[in-house]
C-alpha positions, 0 to 999 in steps of 0.5 A: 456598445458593441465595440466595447467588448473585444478591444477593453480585454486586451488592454493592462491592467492598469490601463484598465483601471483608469479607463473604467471611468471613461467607459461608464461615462461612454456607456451613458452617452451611447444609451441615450443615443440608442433611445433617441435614434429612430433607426439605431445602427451598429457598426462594427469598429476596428478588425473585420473578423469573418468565420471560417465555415458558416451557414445560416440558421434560425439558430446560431451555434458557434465554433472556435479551433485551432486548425493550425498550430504553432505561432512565432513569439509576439510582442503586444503593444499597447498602442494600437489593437493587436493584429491577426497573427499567422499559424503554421502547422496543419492540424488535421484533427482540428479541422475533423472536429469542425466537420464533425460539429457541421455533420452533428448540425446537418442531421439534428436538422434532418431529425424531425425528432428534435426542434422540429421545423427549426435550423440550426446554423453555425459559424465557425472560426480557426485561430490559434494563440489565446489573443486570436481565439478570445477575439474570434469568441467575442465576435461569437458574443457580439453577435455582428459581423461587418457585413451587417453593418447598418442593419437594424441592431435592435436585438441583436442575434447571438449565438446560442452556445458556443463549442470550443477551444480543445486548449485548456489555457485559452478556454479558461481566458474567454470561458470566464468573460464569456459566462458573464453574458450567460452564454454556454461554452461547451468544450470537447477537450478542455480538461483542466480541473480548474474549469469545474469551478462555477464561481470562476466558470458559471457558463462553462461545460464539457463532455470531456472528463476533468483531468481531476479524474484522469490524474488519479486514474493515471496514479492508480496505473503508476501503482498498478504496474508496481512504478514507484519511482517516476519522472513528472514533465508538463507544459508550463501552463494550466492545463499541464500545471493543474494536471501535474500537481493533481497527479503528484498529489494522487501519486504521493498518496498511492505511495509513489515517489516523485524523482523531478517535476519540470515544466516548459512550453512549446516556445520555451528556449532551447537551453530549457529544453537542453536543461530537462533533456539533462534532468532526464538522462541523469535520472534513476526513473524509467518512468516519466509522466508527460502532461503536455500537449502534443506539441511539447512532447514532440519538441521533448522527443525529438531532443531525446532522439537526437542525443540516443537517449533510450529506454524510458516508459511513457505514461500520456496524458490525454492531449497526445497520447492518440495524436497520430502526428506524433508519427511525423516526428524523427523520435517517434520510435521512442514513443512505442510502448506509451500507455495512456487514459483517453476518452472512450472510442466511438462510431458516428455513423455517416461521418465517413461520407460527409468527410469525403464530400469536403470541398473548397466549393463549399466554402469559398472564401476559406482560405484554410480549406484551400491551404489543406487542399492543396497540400493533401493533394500537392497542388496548387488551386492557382494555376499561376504557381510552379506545382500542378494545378488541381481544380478541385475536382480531386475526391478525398476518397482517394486519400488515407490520412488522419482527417479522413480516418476513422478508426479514432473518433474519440474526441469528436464523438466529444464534439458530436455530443456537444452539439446533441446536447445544445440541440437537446437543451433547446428542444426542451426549452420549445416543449412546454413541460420544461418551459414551465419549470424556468418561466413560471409566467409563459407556457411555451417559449416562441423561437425569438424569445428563446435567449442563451442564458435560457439555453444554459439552464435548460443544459444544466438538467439534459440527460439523453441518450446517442444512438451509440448508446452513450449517456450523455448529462452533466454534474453540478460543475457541468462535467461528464462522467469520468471514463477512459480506455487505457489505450498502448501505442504499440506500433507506427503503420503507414504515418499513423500511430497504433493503438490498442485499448488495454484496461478501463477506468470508470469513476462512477464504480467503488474505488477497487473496482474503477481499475481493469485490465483486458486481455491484450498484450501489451507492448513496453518501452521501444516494442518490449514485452517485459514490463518496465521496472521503476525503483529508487532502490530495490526490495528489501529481502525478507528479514529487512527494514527500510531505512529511509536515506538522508534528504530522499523520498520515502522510496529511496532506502536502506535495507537493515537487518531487523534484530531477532524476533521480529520481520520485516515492514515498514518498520520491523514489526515484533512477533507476539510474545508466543511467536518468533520470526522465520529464519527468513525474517518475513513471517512470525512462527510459534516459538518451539516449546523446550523442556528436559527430556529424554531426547537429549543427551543429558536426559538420557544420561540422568536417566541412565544413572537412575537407573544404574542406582536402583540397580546398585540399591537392589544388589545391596537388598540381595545381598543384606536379604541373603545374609541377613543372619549374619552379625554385621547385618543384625548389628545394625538394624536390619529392618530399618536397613531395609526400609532404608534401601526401599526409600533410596530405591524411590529416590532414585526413581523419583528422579525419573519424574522430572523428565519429560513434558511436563503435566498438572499431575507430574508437576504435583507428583515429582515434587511431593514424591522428592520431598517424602521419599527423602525425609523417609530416607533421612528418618531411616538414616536418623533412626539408625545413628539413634540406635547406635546410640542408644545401643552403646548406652545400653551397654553401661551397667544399669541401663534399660534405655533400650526397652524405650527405644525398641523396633517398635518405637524405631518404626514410630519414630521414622513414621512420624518423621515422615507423616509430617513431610506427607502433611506439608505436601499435602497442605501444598497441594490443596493451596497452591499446587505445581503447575505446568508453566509456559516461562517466555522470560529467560529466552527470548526465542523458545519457550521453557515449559517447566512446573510453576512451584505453585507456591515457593513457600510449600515447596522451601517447607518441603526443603527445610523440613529435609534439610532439618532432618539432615542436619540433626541426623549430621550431629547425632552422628558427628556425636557418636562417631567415636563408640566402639567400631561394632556397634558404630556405623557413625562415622560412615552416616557422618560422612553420608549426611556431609556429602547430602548437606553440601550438595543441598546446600549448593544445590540452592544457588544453582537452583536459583541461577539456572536458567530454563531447563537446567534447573531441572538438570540441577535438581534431578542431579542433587537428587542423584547425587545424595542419593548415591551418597547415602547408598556408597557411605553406609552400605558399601563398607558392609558390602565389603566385609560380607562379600570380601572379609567374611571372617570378620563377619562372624560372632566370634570376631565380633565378640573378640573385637568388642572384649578388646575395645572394653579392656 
């Protein structure tokens, strides 16, 4: 059986269907063969596949690297099995993982803490490529190597776990077959967030975080520094794929627009490498997000190197963005400045003295350790060969390169705390409180009953602490928590790349809390200290929208005005209706309050005029005061005279009422003091045309008509007129007075605050009732305009109450149409107007006699005048 499982995985799919039956058929055969044999023996068919660096134990451990990378393209045939295939670059930092898993093994078996009394053993196996690395890792599960052969297989050993791949791509192509016999993966480096499924990977964990985490993380820092626009590269694979789109899809929802997203592989063809290179020098972004190992990023910038091709921002990923071989490259300078999330850093202390006490004696039959040897020390083990002989006595004490430096143990503090944690799961599985929980039917487990898929339960539950205070555990999905160090590559020194831990990123803490930033001045692209600027187009300036351009992202846009009123946004956004846009465009202000005042021009001249009629009105009251005994005067009435010119005196002041912010008593106060002084100035009017008539009847023989329409009777008269304006006004007031009203609908910028008539109905009564009093006043007048001239002021009250009704009457439809404060205008002009017409038409000529014809002023004159008229 033992052959059956390496060979029946590389064979197509096809052949795999039609040998499905063959193998159940075998499988019978072979069982009843092993129950039949006495001494069964398993033999090991095809390959010998031997571990790099083992040690015996009671428990096995096992390890799969890639101390090499790179290999030349492979075609499998089908044919035959598939046979070893080279590598080619050294990986300095493959080779410290193993160590560090050898280091971890030694001092769990000092501890007398953990599994006391019981060795950990471990086999660890260096193969690149996913072909090599599943036929080293079902070696692992097999539990037989050749030299074993013959031995007694009637429980075979297995190893307990099995530490490995840093690849995500072939931890995914044997995790799966491994989790079918419940053996435990754990991995250091493997962060695809695929992995975390349990359905696909039941056996798989990792003290590592996903790169769900890290794609988000890595968002969040494109939005952070304001990069709206980037480039998206990956290697074509899962681990690049997964982590790409997880970024894109976080990116997309912080706002970040995608120019291009691209992927290839270290064994992509040039004119791949040459076409995203293109891609890459035709693009707007500054920014690019590379999630790709550090073997296509070299590939990346050295093509970029050699075609100048400057100036851009690296954001890495993990798998590269601490690989100190990125400083062997001829690009490396482009790469100053890269920013990136990584694990955090740690200290294991004595790794330093174990790593400087390797040496090819330890392992003899490796061939690896005598390939770094020598070319660490540039000598060659075999003396037969042309370089200076070493015989190992060299000391890697003496020598600084990345497989003895310490400064960044990020990833193996990963594989330190792999290890602890196997060691933890099989302590617990030896105590008998945890046995309980997962054999209810034995106290305590014995060391040969304890079984992988007991040690996979058992590390489901561990939660322990490291002696650098790290907690160590795993979530349901067997990943660790998600924390990173945003670290700067800010310089090379000496073949290796410095970094510098700039910011932090937890998972565990609120979602605004997860981002930080230190203290750390941080270098940008190529050495600068400004940072970077990654725009499809620029911000728009206060008072603009963006217009997003035709077949583009949402970052490329246009900049449109944004009409008046409202200010910029995503889309223009409206003030409230109180409030208007700044002159900038970028904040709503309240709306400046407009009303006629005394402020302005027009004000101050409607004010002036008022007052130069009270002044004319209070001449003419001289004047008639001083002359009051003389005829012209007492001719006409001169006590309704008077009240005639007191009421022309409260017109024109009346009209002050309207300027000025207006007040709930202002508002009440302007119109009713408009409407009564003006029917008690048309009343006066109207009394005075019924005198003259009244007194040319009194002139026919036999005619007493003025004894009923006397003084007394004449006050009655322009009384009553005017207590029915009072009762109108009055009844106005109680129902539905005037009232200060902010109008928003004539101007869409400014508010006209003006006084609300309250009730349109009172305030047209008011209007009509002086307009009725105007028109009789008109044709009584318009009938007496032909008596006698000395009794007769007719004709000048005619004309007065024809200038008084054509200004009302077109006072209505200017009224009507003005907008905002200019009806106020119109009306204190109507106002003005008529008055200065009642006072000019009827007291004017009056004035001119008494002032510059006084001898037409005299009894005599006037009795001549009328025996003339008579005859």
């Amino acid at each position: 059986m033992y052959v059956l499982v390496p060979w029946f995985h590389f064979l197509s799919g096809r052949q795999q269907a039609g040998t499905r039956t063959a193998m159940l058929i075998l499988q019978l055969l072979l069982m009843v063969l092993i129950t039949q044999a006495e001494k069964p023996d398993c033999t090991p068919q095809g390959h010998r596949v031997l571990p790099e660096m083992e040690k015996d134990g009671d428990l096995i451990i096992g390890g799969v690297f890639s101390f090499r990378t790179g290999q030349d393209g492979y075609i499998t045939k089908m044919t035959k099995m598939p046979e070893i295939r080279p590598c080619k670059d050294f990986s300095f930092r493959e080779f410290k993982f193993a160590h560090t898993m050898m280091f971890a093994i030694d001092e769990i078996n000092r501890d007398t803490d953990i599994i006391p009394g019981i060795k950990l053993g471990y086999k660890i196996y260096n193969d690149c490529g996913s072909t090599d690395i599943l036929r080293a890792v079902m070696t692992l599960v097999n539990g037989l190597d050749q030299s074993e052969t013959g031995a007694n297989c009637t429980k075979p050993p297995t190893v307990q776990a099995i530490i490995g791949h840093s690849g995500s791509t072939p931890t995914m192509s044997f995790a799966k077959i491994v989790g079918r016999f419940h053996i435990p993966v754990i991995s250091h480096f493997a962060t695809c967030a695929c992995l975390s499924n349990r359905k696909e990977y039941p056996s798989f964990f990792r003290t590592i975080p996903s790169d769900y985490y890290q794609s988000r993380a890595l968002a969040q820092l494109v939005r952070h520094f304001g990069w709206m626009w980037v480039g998206a590269l990956s290697n074509k694979n899962d681990y690049g794929i997964n982590g790409i789109t997880t970024f894109i899809k976080a990116a997309n929802e912080e706002g970040v627009c995608i120019e291009y997203s691209e992927a290839f592989e270290s064994t992509s063809l040039y004119h791949e490498i040459i076409r995203i290179v293109n891609i890459i020098r035709t693009s707007t972004s500054k920014v690019i997000m590379a999630f790709m190992s550090h073997r296509e990023i070299k590939i990346l910038v050295d093509e970029l190197y050699k075609q100048n091709i400057t100036g851009l921002q690296w954001i890495g990923s993990d798998a590269w963005i601490t690989d100190d071989s990125l400083a062997d490259i001829n690009g490396h300078t482009l790469l100053i400045g890269s920013i990136g999330f990584t694990v955090r850093n740690a200290q294991i202390p004595g790794l330093d003295l174990f790593l400087q006490e390797v040496n090819p004696s330890q392992f003899p039959s490796s061939i690896f350790l005598k390939d770094f040897w020598e070319h660490v020390f540039d000598c060659s083990l075999n003396p037969s060969e042309i370089r200076k002989t070493c015989n190992g006595s060299e000391n890697l004490r003496d020598v600084q390169n990345s497989f003895t430096d310490l400064t960044n143990l990020r990833f193996s503090n990963n594989i330190y705390k792999a290890v602890y944690a196997v060691a933890h799961a099989i302590n617990n599985l030896l105590s008998c409180d945890q046995n309980k929980s997962l054999n209810s039917n034995s106290s305590c487990l014995k060391l040969v009953e304890i079984k992988p898929w007991q040690v996979l339960n058992s590390l489901q539950s561990i939660n322990f602490t490291t002696a650098g205070r790290e907690n160590v555990f795993f979530d349901n999905n067997g990943d660790s928590p998600a924390r990173y160090e945003l670290i700067n590559l800010q310089s090379v020194n000496k073949g290796k790349m410095k970094v510098e831990t700039i910011g932090y990123y937890d998972a565990s803490l609120p979602k605004g809390q997860r981002f930080s930033m230190n203290n750390v001045q941080v270098v940008w692209r190529e050495g600068r200290h400004l940072v970077p600027v990654s725009k499809c187009s620029e911000s728009c300036p206060p008072g603009t929208r963006k217009a997003v351009q035709k077949g583009k992202p949402v970052c490329c846009y246009d900049c449109i005005l944004c009409p008046p009123g409202e200010i910029n946004s995503i889309n223009c956004l409206k003030c409230p209706i109180a409030q208007w846009s700044n002159i900038r465009g970028d904040a709503c202000i309240p709306k400046e309050i407009e009303f006629f005042s005394y402020d302005e021009i027009m004000g101050i001249l409607l004010a002036l005029f008022s007052l130069v009629g009270v002044f004319f009105t209070i001449v003419i009251m001289l004047i008639f005061y001083i002359y009051r005994n003389t005829p012209i005067v007492r001719a006409n009435n001169s006590e309704l005279s008077f009240l005639l010119l007191f009421s022309l005196t409260l017109c024109f002041l009346c009209s002050l009422t309207f300027i000025g912010r207006p007040t709930e008593w202002s508002c009440m106060l302007r119109h009713t003091a408009f409407g009564i002084t003006f029917v008690l100035c048309i009343s006066c009017v109207l009394g005075k045309t019924i005198v003259v008539l009244m007194a040319f009847r009194a002139t026919l023989p036999g005619s007493n008509v003025m004894k009923w329409f006397g003084p007394l009777q004449q006050k009655l008269c322009v009384l009553n007129f005017a207590l029915i304006q009072v009762l109108i006004c009055a009844f106005w007031l109680i129902l539905s007075p005037p009232f200060p009203y902010m109008n928003m609908d004539h101007y869409q910028e400014k508010i006209i605050l003006e006084c609300n008539l309250g009730s349109a109905i009172g305030f047209w009564t008011v209007l009509g009732y002086i307009g009725l009093l105007s028109v009789l006043c008109f044709v009584l007048a318009f009938l007496a305009r032909k008596l006698p001239d000395n009794f007769n002021e007719a004709k000048f009250i005619t004309f007065s109450m024809l200038i008084f009704c054509a200004v009302w009457i077109t006072f209505i439809p200017a009224y009507v149409s003005s907008p905002g404060k200019l009806i106020v205008a119109v009306e204190i002009f109507a106002i003005l107007v008529s008055s200065f017409g009642l006072l000019f038409c009827i007291f004017l000529p009056k004035c001119y006699v008494i002032l510059l014809r006084p001898e037409m002023n005299t009894k005599k004159h006037v009795m001549t005048k009328m025996s003339n008229d008579i005859h």
